[in-house]
C-alpha positions in Angstrom: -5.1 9.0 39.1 -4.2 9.4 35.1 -0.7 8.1 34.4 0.3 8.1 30.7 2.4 5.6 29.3 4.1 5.5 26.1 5.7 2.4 24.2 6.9 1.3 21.1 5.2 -1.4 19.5 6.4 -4.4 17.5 10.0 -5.6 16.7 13.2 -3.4 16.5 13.6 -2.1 12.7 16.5 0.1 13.8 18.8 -1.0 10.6 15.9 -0.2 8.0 14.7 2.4 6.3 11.7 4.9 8.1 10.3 6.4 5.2 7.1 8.2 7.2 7.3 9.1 10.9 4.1 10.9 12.1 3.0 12.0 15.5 -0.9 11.2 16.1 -3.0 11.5 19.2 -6.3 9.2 18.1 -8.4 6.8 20.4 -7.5 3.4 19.1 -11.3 2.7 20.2 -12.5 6.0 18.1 -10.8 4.9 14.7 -12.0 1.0 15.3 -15.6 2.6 15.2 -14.8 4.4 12.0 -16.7 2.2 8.7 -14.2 0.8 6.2 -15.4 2.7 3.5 -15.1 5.8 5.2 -11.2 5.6 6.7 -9.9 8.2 3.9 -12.2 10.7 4.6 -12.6 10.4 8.2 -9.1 9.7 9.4 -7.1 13.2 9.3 -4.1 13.8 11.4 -3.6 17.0 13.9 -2.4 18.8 11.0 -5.3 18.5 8.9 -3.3 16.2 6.3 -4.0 12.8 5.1 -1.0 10.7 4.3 -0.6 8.9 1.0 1.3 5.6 0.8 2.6 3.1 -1.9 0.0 0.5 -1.9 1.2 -2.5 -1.0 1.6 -5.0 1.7 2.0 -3.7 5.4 2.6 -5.6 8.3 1.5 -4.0 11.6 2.8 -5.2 14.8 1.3 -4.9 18.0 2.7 -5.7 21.4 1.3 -3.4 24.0 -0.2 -4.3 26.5 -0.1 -7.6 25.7 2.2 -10.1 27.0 3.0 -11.1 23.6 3.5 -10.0 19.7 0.6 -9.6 17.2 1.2 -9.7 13.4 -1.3 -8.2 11.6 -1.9 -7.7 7.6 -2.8 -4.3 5.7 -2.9 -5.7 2.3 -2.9 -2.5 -0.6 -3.3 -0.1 2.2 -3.1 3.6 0.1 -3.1 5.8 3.3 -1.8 5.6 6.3 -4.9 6.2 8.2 -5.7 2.3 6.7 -3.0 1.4 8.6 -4.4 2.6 11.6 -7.9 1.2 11.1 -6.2 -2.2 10.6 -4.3 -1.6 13.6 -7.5 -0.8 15.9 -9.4 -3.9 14.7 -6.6 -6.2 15.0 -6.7 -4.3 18.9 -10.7 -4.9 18.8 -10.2 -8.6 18.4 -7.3 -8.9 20.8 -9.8 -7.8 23.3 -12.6 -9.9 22.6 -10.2 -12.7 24.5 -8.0 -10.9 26.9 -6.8 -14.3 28.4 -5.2 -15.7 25.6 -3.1 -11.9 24.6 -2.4 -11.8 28.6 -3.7 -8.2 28.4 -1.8 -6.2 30.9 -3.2 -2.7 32.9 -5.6 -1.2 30.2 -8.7 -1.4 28.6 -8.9 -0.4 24.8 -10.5 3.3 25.4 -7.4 3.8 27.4 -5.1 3.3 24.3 -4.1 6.5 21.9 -2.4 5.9 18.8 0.6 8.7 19.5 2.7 7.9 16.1 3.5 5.7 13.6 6.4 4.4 11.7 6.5 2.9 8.1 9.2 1.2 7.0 10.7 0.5 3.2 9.9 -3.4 3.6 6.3 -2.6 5.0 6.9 -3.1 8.3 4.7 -0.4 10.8 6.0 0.6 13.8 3.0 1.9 16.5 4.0 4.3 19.2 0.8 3.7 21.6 0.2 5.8 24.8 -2.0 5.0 27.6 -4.1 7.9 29.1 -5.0 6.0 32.6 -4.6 3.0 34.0 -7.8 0.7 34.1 -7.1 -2.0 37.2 -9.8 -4.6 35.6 -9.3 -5.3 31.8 
């Protein structure tokens, strides 16, 4: 049975300013794979574009499925597909000790990056869908 979720991720930014909103449909387990050296040339969104960003410091949070929040640090991130890799490691370590993030219903291949927000003050906003549930994390 496939049920797809979708949630927002991290803490409500609704009185600042989104300065990028983009729709994305990646693995979080596919970009996590992706080297370091090759996230600006691998990392493309479903229109073919890469996104350029003010290099500075990002904060990513990530809350889903976890049963708590999770902070995590881009620091001079220049695209937005950075962002993302960040975001998947940060999910790849989360993993390596589901007990202590109370991991809820999914395993990581389940997970699909399905947007992002950035912020003025460098605060990201995932939107993170779920293709299936997974009973045993």
């Amino acid at each position: 049975m496939k049920i797809a979720f979708k949630r927002m991720c991290g803490k409500s930014f609704l009185k600042e300013n989104c300065i990028h909103k983009i729709e994305l449909n990646c693995a979080v387990s596919d970009i996590s794979e992706i080297p370091e050296k090759d996230i600006i040339s691998d990392i493309c969104f479903p229109n073919g574009k890469q996104y350029f960003i003010t290099p500075m410091k990002y904060t990513i949070y990530i809350d889903y499925p976890l049963g708590c929040t999770v902070a995590t640090e881009a620091h001079f991130a220049k695209c937005v597909g950075e962002l993302l890799w960040h975001a998947a490691k940060a999910y790849t370590e989360i993993y390596d000790d589901p007990e202590k993030y109370k991991i809820w219903g999914h395993h990581i291949t389940d997970l699909y990056f399905e947007g992002i927000n950035i912020y003025e003050s460098g605060n990201v906003e995932l939107i993170i869908g779920s293709k299936e549930v997974t009973k045993n994390v």
